[in-house]
C-alpha positions in Angstrom: 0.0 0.0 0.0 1.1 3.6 -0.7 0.1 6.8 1.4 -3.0 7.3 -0.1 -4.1 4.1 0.3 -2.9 4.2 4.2 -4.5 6.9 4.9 -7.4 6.0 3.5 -7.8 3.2 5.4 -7.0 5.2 8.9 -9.5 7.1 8.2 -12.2 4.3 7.7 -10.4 2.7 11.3 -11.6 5.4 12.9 -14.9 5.6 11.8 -15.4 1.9 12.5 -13.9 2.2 16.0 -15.4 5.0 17.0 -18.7 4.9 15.3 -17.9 8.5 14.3 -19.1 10.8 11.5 -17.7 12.3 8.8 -17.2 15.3 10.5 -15.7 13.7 13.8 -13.4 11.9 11.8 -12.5 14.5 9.7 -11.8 17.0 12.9 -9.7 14.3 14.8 -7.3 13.3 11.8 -7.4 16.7 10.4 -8.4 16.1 7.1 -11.4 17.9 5.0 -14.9 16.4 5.3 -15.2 16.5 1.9 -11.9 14.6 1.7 -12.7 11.5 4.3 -16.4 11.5 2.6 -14.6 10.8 -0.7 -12.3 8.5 0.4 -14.8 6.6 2.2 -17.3 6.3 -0.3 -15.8 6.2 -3.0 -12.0 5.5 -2.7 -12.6 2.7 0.2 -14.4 0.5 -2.5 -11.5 -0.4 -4.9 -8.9 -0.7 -1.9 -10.1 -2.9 0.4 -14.3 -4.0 0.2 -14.6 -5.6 3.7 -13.5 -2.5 5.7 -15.9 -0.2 2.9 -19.0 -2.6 4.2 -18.4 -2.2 7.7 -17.8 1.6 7.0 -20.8 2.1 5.3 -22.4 0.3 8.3 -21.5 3.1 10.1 -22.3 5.8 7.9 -26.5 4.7 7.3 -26.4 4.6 10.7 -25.3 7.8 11.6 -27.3 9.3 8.8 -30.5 7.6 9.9 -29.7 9.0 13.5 -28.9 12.6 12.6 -32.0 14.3 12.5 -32.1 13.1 16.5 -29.4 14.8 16.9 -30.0 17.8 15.2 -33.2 17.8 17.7 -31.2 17.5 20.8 -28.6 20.2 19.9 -31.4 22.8 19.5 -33.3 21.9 22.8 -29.9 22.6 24.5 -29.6 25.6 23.0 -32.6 26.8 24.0 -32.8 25.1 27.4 -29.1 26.8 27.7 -30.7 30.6 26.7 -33.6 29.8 29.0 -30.9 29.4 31.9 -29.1 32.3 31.0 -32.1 34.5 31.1 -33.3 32.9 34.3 -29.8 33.9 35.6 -30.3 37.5 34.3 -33.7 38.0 36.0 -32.9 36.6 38.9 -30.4 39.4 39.4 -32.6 42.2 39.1 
């Protein structure tokens, strides 16, 4: 294997072993999103099929769990704003 091809399949590693998205993955090996999504998608296929299955695993599941998170993120930002303005009335 050459560099590309290592990397490559570091990046799908880390996806597998820590069920992480594109985005975790791409922030932790410091990499572009649009890069790992490539490689991972696309690249993975032709260099090694078993790890691009188990990626790909990863990947639907994470997509079919995103608009939870989505959801959750925005009630903690608004429970957090509520706090903050509790805080600030409290003080009057």
């Amino acid at each position: 294997m050459n560099w590309f091809e290592d990397r490559i399949c570091e990046e799908a590693s880390y996806i597998i072993t820590h069920k992480a998205t594109v985005r975790d993955a791409a922030k932790a090996l410091c990499i572009g999103k649009s890069t790992i999504h490539k490689d991972v998608t696309d690249r993975l296929k032709s260099i090694n099929p078993g790890l691009y299955g188990s990626v790909r695993e990863v990947l639907n599941t994470n997509k079919a769990e995103r608009h939870l998170r989505g959801g959750k993120a925005t009630h903690d930002k608004y429970a957090s704003l509520r706090q903050c303005a509790g805080d600030i009335t409290a003080d009057r």
